[in-house]
VOGU-3710 file (C-alpha; in Angstrom, 3 decimals, decimal comma):
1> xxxxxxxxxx> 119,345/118,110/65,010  116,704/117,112/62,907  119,342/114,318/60,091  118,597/115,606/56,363  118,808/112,333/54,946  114,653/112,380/56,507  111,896/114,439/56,893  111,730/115,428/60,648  108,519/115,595/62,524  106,752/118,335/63,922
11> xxxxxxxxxx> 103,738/119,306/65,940  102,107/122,512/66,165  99,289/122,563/68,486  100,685/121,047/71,840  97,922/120,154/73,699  95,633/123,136/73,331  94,757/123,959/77,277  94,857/121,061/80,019  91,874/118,684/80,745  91,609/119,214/84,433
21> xxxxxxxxxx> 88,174/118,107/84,750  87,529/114,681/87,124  86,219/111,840/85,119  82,907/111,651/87,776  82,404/115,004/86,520  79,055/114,987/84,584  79,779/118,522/83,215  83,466/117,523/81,289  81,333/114,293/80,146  78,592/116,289/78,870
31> xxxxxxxxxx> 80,809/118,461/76,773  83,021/116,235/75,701  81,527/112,372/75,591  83,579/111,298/73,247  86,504/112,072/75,293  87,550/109,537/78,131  89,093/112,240/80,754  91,489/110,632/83,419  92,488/112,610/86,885  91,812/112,560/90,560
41> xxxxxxxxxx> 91,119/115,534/91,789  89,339/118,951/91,245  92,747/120,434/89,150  96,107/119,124/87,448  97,907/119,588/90,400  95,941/117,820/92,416  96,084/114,799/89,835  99,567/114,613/89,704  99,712/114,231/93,232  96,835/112,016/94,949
51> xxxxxxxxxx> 96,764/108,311/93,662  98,933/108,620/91,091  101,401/108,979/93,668  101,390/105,257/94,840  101,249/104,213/90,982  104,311/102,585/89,384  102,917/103,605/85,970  100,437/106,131/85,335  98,557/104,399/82,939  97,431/102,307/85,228
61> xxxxxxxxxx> 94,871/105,053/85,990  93,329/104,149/82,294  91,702/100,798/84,098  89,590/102,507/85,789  87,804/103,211/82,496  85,525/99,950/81,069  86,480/100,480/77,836  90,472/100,518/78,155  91,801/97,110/79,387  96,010/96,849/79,895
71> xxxxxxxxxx> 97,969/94,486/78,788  100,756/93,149/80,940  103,514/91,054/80,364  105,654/91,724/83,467  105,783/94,260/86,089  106,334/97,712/83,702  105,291/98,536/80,395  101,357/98,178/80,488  99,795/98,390/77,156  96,954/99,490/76,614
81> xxxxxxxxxx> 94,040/98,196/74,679  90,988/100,496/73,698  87,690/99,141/71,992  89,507/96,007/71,500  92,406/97,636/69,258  96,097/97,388/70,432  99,725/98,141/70,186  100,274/99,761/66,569  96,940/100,837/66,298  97,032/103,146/69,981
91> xxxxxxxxxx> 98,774/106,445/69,491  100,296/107,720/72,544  101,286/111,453/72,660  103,623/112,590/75,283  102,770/116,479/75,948  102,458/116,324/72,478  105,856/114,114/71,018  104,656/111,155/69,305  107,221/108,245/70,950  107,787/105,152/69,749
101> xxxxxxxxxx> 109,165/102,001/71,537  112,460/100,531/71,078  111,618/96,791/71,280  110,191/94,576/68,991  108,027/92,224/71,635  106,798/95,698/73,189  108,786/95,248/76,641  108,471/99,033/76,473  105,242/100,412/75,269  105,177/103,682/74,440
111> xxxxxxxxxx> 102,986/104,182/78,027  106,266/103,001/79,843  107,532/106,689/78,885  104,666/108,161/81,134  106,564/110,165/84,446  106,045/108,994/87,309  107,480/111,947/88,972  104,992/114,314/86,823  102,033/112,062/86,700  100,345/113,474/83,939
121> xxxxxxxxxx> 96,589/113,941/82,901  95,418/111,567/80,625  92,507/111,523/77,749  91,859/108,665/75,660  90,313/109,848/72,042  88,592/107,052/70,165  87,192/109,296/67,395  88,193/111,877/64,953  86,831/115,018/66,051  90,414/116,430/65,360
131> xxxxxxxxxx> 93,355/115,880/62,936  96,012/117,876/64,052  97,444/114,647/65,994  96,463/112,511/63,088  94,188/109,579/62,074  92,728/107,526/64,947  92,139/104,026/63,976  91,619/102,479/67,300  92,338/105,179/69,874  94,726/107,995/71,182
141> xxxxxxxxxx> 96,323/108,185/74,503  97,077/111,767/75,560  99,594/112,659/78,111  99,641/116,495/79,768  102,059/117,481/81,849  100,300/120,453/83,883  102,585/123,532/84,352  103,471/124,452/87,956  101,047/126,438/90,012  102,165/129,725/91,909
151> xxxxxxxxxx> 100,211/131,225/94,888  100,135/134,916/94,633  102,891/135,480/97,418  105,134/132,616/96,785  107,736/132,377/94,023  108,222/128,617/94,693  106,696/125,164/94,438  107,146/121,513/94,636  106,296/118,082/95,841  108,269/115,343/97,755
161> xxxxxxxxxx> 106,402/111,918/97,953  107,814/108,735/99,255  106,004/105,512/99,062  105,969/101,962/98,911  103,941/98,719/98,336  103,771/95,023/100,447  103,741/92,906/97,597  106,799/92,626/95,480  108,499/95,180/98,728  108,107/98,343/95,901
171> xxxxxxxxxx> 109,381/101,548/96,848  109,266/105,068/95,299  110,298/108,191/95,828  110,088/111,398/93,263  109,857/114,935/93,763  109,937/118,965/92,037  110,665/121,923/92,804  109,692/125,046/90,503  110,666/128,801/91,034  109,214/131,376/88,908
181> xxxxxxxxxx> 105,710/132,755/88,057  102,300/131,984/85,696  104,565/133,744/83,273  108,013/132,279/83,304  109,083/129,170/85,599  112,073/126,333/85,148  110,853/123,575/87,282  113,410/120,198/87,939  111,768/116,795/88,570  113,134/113,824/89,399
191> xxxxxxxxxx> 112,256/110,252/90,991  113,346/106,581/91,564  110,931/103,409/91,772  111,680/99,935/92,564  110,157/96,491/93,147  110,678/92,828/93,591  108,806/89,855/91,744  105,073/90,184/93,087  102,651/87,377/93,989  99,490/86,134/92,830
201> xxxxxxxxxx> 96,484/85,431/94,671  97,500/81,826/95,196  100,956/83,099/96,166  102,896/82,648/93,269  105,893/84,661/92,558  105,633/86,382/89,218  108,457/87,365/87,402  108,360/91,186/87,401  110,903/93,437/88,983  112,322/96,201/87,923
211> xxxxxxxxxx> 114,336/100,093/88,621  113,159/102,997/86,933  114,802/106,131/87,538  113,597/109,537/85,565  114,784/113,211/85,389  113,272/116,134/83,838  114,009/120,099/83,437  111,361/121,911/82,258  110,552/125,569/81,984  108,263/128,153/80,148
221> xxxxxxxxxx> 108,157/132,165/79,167  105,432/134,020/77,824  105,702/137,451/76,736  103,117/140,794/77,366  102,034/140,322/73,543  101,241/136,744/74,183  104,579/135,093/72,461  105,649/132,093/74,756  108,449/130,003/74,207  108,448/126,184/76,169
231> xxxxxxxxxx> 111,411/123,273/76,517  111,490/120,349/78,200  114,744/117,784/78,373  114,112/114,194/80,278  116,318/111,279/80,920  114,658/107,742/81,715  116,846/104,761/82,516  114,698/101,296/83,443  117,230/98,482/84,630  116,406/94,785/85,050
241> xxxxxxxxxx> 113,095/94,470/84,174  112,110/91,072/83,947  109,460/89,091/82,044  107,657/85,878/83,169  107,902/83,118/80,437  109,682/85,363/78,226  112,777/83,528/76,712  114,125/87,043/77,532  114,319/90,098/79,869  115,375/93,530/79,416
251> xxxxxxxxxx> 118,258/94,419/81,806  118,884/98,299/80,080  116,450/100,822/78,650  117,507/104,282/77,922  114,927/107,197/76,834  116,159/110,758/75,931  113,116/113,350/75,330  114,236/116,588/73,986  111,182/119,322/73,117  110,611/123,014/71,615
261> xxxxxxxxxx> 107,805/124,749/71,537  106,413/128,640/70,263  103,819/130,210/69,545  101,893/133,532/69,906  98,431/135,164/69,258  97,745/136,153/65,098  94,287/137,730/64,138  91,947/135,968/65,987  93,665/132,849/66,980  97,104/131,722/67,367
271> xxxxxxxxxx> 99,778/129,663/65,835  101,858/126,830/67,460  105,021/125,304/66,525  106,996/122,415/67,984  109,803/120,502/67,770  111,115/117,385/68,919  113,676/114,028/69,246  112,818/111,267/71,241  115,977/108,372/71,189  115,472/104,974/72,781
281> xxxxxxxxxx> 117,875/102,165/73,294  117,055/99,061/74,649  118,443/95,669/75,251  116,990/92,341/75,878  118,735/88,275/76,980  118,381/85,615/78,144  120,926/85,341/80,617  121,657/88,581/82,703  118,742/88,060/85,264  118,777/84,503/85,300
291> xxxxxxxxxx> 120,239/81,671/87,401  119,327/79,009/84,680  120,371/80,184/81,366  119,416/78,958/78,244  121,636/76,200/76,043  122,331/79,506/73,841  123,222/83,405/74,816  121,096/85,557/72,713  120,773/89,114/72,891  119,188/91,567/71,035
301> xxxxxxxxxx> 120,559/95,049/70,641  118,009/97,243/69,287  117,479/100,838/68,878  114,679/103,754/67,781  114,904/107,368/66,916  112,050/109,717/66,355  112,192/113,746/65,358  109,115/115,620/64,646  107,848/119,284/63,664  104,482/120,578/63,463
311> xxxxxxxxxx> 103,180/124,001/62,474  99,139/124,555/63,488  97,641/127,726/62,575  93,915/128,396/64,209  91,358/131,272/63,601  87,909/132,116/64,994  85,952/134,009/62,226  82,516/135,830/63,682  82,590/134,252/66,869  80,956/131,051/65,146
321> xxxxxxxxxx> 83,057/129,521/63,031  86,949/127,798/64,135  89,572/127,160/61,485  92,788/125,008/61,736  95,471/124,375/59,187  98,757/122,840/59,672  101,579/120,606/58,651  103,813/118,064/60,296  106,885/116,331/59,189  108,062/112,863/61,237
331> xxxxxxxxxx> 111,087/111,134/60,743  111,814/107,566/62,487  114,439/104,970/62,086  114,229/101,454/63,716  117,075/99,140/63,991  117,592/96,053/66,611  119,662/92,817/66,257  119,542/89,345/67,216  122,985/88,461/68,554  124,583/85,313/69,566
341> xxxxxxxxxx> 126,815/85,877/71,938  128,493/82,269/72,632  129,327/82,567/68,796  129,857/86,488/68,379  127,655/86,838/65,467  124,244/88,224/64,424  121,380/85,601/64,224  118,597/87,450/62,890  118,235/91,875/62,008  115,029/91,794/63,954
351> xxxxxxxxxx> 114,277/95,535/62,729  116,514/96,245/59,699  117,431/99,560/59,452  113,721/99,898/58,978  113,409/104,031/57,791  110,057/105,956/58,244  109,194/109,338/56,465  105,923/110,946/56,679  104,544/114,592/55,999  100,983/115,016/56,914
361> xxxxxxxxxx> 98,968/118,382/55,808  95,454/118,777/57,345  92,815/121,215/57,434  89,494/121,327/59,646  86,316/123,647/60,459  83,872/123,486/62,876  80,706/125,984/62,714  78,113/126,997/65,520  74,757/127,116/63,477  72,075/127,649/65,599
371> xxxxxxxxxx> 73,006/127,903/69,726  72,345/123,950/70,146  73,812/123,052/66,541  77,517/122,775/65,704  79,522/121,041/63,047  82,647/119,859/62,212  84,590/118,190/59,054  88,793/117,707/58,226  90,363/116,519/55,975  93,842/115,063/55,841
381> xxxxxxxxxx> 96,506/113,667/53,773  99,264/111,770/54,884  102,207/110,611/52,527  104,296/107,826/54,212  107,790/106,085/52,880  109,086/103,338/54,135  112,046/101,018/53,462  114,314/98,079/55,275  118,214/99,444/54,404  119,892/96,495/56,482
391> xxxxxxxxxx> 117,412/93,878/54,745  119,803/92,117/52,106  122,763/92,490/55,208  123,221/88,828/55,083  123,303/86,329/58,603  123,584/82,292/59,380  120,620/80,703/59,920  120,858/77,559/61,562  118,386/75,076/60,070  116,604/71,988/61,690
401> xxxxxxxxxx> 119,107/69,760/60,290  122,117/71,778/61,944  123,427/73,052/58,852  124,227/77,043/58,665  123,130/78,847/55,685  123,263/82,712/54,777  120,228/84,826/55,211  118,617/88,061/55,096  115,643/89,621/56,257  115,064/90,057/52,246
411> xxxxxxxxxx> 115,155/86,259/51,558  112,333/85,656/55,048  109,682/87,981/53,387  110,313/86,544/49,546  110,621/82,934/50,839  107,375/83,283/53,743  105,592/85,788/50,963  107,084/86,086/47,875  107,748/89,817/48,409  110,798/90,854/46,295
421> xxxxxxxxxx> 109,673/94,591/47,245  110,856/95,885/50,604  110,374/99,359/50,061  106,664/100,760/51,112  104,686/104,241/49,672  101,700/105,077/50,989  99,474/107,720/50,076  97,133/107,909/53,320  93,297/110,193/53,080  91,318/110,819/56,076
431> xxxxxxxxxx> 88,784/112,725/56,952  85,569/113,201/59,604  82,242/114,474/60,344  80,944/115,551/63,247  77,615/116,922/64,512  76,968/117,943/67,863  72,559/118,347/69,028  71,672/119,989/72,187  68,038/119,275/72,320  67,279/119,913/75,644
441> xxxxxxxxxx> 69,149/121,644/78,616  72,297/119,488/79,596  71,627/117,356/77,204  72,696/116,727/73,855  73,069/113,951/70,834  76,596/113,288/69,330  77,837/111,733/66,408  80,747/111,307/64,588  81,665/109,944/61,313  85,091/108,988/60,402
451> xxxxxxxxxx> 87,347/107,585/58,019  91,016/106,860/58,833  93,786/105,436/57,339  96,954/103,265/59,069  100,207/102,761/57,573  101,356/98,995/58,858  103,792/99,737/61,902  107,636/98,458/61,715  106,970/95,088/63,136  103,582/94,251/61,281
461> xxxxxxxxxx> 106,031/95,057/57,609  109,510/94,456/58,808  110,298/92,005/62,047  112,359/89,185/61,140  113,035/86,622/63,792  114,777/83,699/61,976  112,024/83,042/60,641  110,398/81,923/63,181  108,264/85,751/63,367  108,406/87,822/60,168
471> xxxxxxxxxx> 106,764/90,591/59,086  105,266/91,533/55,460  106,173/94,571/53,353  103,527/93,715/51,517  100,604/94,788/53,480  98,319/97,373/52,638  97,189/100,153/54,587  94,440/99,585/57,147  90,885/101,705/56,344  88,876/102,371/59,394
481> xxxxxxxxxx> 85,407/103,124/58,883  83,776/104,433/61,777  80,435/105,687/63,580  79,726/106,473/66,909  76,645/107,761/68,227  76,395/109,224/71,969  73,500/110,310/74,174  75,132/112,487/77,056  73,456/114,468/79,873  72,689/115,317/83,599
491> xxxxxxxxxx> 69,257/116,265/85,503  69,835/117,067/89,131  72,452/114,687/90,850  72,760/112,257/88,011  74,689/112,035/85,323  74,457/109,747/82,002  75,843/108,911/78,316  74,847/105,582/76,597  77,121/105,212/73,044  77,309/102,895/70,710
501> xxxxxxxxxx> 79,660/102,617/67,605  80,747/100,422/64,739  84,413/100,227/63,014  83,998/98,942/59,810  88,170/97,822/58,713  89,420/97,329/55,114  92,781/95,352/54,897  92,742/94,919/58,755  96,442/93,690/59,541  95,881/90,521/61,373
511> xxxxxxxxxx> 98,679/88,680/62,706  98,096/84,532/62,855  100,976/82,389/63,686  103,908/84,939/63,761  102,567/85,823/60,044  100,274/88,987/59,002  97,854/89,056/56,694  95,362/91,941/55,354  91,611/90,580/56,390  88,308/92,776/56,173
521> xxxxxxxxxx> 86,811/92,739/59,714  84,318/94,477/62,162  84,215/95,720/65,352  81,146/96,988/67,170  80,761/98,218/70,951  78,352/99,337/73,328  79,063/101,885/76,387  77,552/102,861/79,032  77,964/105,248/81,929  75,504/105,917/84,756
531> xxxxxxxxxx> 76,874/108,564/88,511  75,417/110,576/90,994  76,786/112,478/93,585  75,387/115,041/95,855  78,794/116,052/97,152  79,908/114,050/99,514  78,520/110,698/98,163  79,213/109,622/94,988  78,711/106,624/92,576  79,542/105,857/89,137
541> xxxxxxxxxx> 78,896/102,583/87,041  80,669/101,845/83,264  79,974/99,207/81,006  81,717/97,864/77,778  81,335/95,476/75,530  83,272/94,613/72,262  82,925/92,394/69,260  85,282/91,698/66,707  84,685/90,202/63,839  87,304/88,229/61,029
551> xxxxxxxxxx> 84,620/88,937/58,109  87,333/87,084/55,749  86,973/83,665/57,771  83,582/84,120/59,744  84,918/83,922/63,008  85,932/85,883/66,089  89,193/88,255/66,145  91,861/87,243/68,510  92,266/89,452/71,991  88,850/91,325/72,008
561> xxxxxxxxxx> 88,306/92,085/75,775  85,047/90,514/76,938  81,984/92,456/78,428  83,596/94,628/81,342  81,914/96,442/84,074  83,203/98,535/86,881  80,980/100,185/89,920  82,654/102,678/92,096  80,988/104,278/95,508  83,136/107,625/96,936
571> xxxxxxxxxx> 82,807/109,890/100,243  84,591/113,350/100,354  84,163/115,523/103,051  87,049/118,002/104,038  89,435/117,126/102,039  88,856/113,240/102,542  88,565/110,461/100,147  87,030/107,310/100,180  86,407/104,575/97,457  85,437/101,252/96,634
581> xxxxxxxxxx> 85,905/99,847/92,991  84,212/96,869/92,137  85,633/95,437/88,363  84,065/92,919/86,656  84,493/91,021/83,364  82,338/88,083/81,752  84,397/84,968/80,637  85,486/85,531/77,220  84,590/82,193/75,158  84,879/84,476/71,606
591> xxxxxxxxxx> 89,036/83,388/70,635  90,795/82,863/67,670  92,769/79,848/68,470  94,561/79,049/64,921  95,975/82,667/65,423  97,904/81,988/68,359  97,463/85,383/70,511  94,607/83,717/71,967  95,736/80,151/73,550  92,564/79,553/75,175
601> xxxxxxxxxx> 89,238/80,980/76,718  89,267/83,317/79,687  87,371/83,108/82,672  85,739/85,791/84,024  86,488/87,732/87,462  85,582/90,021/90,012  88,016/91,824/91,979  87,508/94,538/95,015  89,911/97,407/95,804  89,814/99,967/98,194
611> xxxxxxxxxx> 91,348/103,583/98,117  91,770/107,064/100,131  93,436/109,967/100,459  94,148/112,076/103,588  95,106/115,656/104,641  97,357/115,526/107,464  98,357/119,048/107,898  98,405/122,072/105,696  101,007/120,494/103,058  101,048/116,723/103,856
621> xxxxxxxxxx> 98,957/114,031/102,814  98,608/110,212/103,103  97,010/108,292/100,145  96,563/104,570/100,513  95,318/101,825/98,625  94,307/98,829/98,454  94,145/96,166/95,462  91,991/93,112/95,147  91,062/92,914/98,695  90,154/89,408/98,462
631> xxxxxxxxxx> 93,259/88,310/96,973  91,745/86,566/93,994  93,883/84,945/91,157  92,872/86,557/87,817  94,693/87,229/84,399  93,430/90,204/81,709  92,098/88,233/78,743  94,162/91,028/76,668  97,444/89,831/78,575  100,691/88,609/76,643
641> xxxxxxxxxx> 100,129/84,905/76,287  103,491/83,618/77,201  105,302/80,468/76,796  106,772/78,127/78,767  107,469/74,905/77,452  104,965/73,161/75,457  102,510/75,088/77,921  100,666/78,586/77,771  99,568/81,065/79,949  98,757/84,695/80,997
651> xxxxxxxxxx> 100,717/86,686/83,138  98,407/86,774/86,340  97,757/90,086/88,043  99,218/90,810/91,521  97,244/89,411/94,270  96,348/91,741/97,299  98,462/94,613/97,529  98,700/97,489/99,933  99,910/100,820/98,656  100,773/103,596/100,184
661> xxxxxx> 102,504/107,230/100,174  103,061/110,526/101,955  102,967/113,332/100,114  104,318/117,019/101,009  104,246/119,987/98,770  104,567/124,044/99,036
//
């Protein structure tokens, strides 16, 4: 139930139809350029189920874009980075529910909720053309479940897949089963992955193993005047996840997802309304998965709880012009503790009772002028509250010296600050702009204009680590200023779209030394994308490249990605897959290294992998892969710099892996 003390959340137009379309697709890229589309294969089903299947997280599939780089700091919980902005500032929607993570050093990005079991379809949105999800200040990562799909004579379907991987011995197995029609279906999905610590291309064993096992009941009704009713309930449980460097792992996560959804045809469009709670609990030490423990037990207890509702109304007037309104309401609380557990007391509220309200209100148009002319504008308003209720809940701080003395996460911000204020109100404005040219047949000019605003997340205002890491109430809300112009199209077998773009930031949270500060800075990319394919043969090449800019100090931001490029060459033919993937990224000598999040400069690399996927008979399938071939040692510049010692480094990416799994489904 949605607590009354808060506003609950709310979301009204769940994913309006699925993107099925394959990201070689010129056509889907065409229509949509400003939309990164992620699957593999010719529908949603056949996403779910081909290399996703051999996949411990499905965001893994994002890499294969130049512009999205992951961040890893163990063996789960890849987090994404798109256009060189990270963590707080990517959105991730799951069918929809807005989750949030449960720990404060990100050990489980919101992409760690992604099913496994359910792969779903992914988009990344880097501009506004929308508001209904909210502001995007650096991009959106959009998660769609597709619904089952019935043959005409069968009331029944699922998949069994079983799989596993050489390095780090990972196995998975997941499955489904559905019964019901188009119209009405309950489907039940479930699955189980493991693995061991991998190794790196020089052989080193990296600390990253893990269990992750996920169930789900889902199921759908629409009635003959177009009403439909949808629910979904899901229970993920990760165990033992460890971290390399980390002073800590995470031996228990726990995710409930609980979702409501209705709507029905008015007019000439259709409302949407949906519900949800999404309740993470997670625990991190510094003990549990290790032989060698520290002088100290810490562990840190923490905690997040998220409730939504959104109410979208849409209308097509004279075939030309589309209409959205709606409202949401969100309601999160954040809590975790630093615990020592030789001593039985609490070292440090890491999250202190940190409360989030917002309501959000929007309204957007987009009208076809001419047959190659259409344009769009929204507006939106977002009122956000904010306050720390455990900050003056006093602790003992032990100082250098060895003397204890009280604290509270009120004292950290006044004495690191001088914020007396804890309590945050923010009165949030966006809006866009978009114009869409087709000057010539399948091909057409985009741009967008855009300006969004970002409420600092919990940890940027509110993390209090003894004061070793605190946040700042203090900060002010983060302006993004952007423009992106795109040249899309496709003559014969080829298929094209050049972009480039520029994110102007006001009061750009920038965290330096385990302190944040509000900076002006600039970001500005160039993209590129260049396939053919006449059907059986296919080839596709991306290209990226990011600058960020500290306009304050006149110097580079910390963790922009360097120049990335990735070349792929495909065969299908019956069925049959084939493809080579070639990824490539330029040493990045651009760092920040007063800030800390960079340590150093990153070399560049070039690393091979290989994939396929096979029909075997009617309803079984074999889909292989095979990561950096050469077995090269390389690290994401993007990576969690961790710490061990006196000494730095990034967590290095697995070295040559072999992947496979057999599919069946019916």
């Amino acid at each position: 139930m949605l607590k009354q003390t808060h506003l609950a959340r709310c979301i009204s137009l769940v994913m309006a139809g699925y993107a099925v379309a394959p990201l070689a697709s010129a056509q889907s890229e065409a229509e949509n350029p400003v939309v990164i589309r992620v699957t593999e294969g010719q529908s949603a089903e056949a996403a779910r189920l081909s290399a996703a299947a051999i996949q411990t997280e499905p965001v893994q599939r994002l890499s294969s874009d130049a512009s999205v780089s992951l961040s890893r700091m163990g063996g789960r919980g890849l987090d994404p980075v798109i256009r060189g902005q990270n963590e707080e500032r990517v959105e991730v929607l799951l069918d929809g529910m807005r989750v949030e993570g449960a720990c404060p050093s990100r050990m489980d990005p919101p992409t760690s909720r992604l099913s496994t079991a359910l792969a779903p379809v992914l988009e990344v949105r880097t501009s506004n053309r929308t508001l209904r999800w909210g502001p995007i200040a650096g991009g959106q990562v959009v998660a769609t479940t597709a619904a089952p799909e019935f043959a005409d004579d069968n009331r029944t379907t699922g998949h069994l897949t079983l799989g596993g991987a050489d390095n780090g011995e990972g196995k998975l197995v997941n499955g489904s089963v559905a019964a019901g029609s188009k119209d009405a279906f309950i489907r039940l999905a479930g699955g189980y992955d493991e693995a061991d610590d991998y190794e790196d291309g020089d052989g080193n064993e990296v600390r990253s193993s893990y269990e992750n096992t996920e169930g789900r009941v889902d199921g759908a009704w629409t009635a003959d005047n177009g009403f439909y009713i949808k629910g979904m309930v899901s229970r993920q449980e990760e165990r033992d996840v460890s971290f390399p460097g980390r002073g800590m792992d995470a031996p228990k996560t726990d995710t409930d997802l609980y979702r409501m959804e209705l709507g029905a045809p008015v007019a000439n469009g259709d409302w949407n309304l949906m519900a949800w709670q999404a309740d993470v609990d997670h625990v991190m030490d510094n003990f549990s998965l290790r032989e060698q423990t520290a002088p100290m037990k810490m562990l840190t207890a923490s905690e997040t709880r998220t409730q939504g509702v959104r109410l979208v109304l849409d209308q097509t007037i004279n075939y030309t012009k589309d209409i959205a309104i709606g409202v949401d309401v969100e309601s999160n609380d954040w809590d975790a503790a630093l615990n020592n557990v030789d001593k039985d007391v609490v070292a440090s509220y890491m999250w202190p009772g940190v409360e989030r309200d917002r309501v959000g209100v929007f309204v957007e148009a987009f009208h076809q002028i001419r047959m190659n002319t259409r344009l769009g504008a929204g507006i939106r308003y977002d009122r956000v509250e904010m306050q720390a209720t455990k900050a003056d809940q006093a602790y003992m701080l032990k100082k250098p010296d060895g003397t204890m003395v009280s604290m509270s996460a009120a004292k950290a911000y006044k004495q690191v600050y001088g914020t007396t204020n804890t309590d945050a109100n923010d009165d949030n404005v966006s809006g866009f702009v978009s114009g869409e040219w087709r000057y010539a047949q399948n091909r057409s000019l985009d741009v967008v204009a855009s300006h969004s605003v970002r409420s600092p997340g919990v940890t940027e205002r509110y993390v209090n680590k003894m004061l070793g890491w605190v946040g700042n109430p203090g900060l002010d809300t983060e302006k993004h200023n952007k423009l992106e112009i795109s040249l899309s199209g496709r003559e014969g077998n080829w298929n094209w779209r050049p972009a480039v773009w520029v994110d102007q930031v006001d009061d750009y949270v920038l965290r330096s030394q385990d302190r944040y500060y509000n900076i002006d800075a600039r970001l500005l990319g160039v993209e590129g994308q260049l396939g053919w394919s006449n059907g059986t043969w296919s080839t596709n090449s991306k290209l990226a490249s990011v600058r960020g800019e500290n306009r304050d100090a006149d110097k580079a931001l910390p963790r922009i990605p360097p120049i990335q490029f990735i070349q792929t060459l495909g065969w299908h033919h019956q069925g049959h897959t084939l493809e080579a993937e070639w990824q490539l990224a330029r040493r990045q000598d651009r760092v920040d290294l007063e800030s800390g999040l960079d340590p150093s400069t990153s070399p560049g690399y070039g690393v091979f992998n290989l994939s396929g996927t096979h029909p075997l008979m009617a309803n079984l399938s074999l889909t292989w892969a095979v990561d950096n071939v050469f077995d090269k040692t390389w690290a994401s510049h993007v990576s969690k710099a961790d710490a061990l010692g006196e000494e730095f480094f990034k967590v290095n990416e697995p070295g040559r892996t072999v992947r496979a799994a057999l599919t069946a489904r019916w």
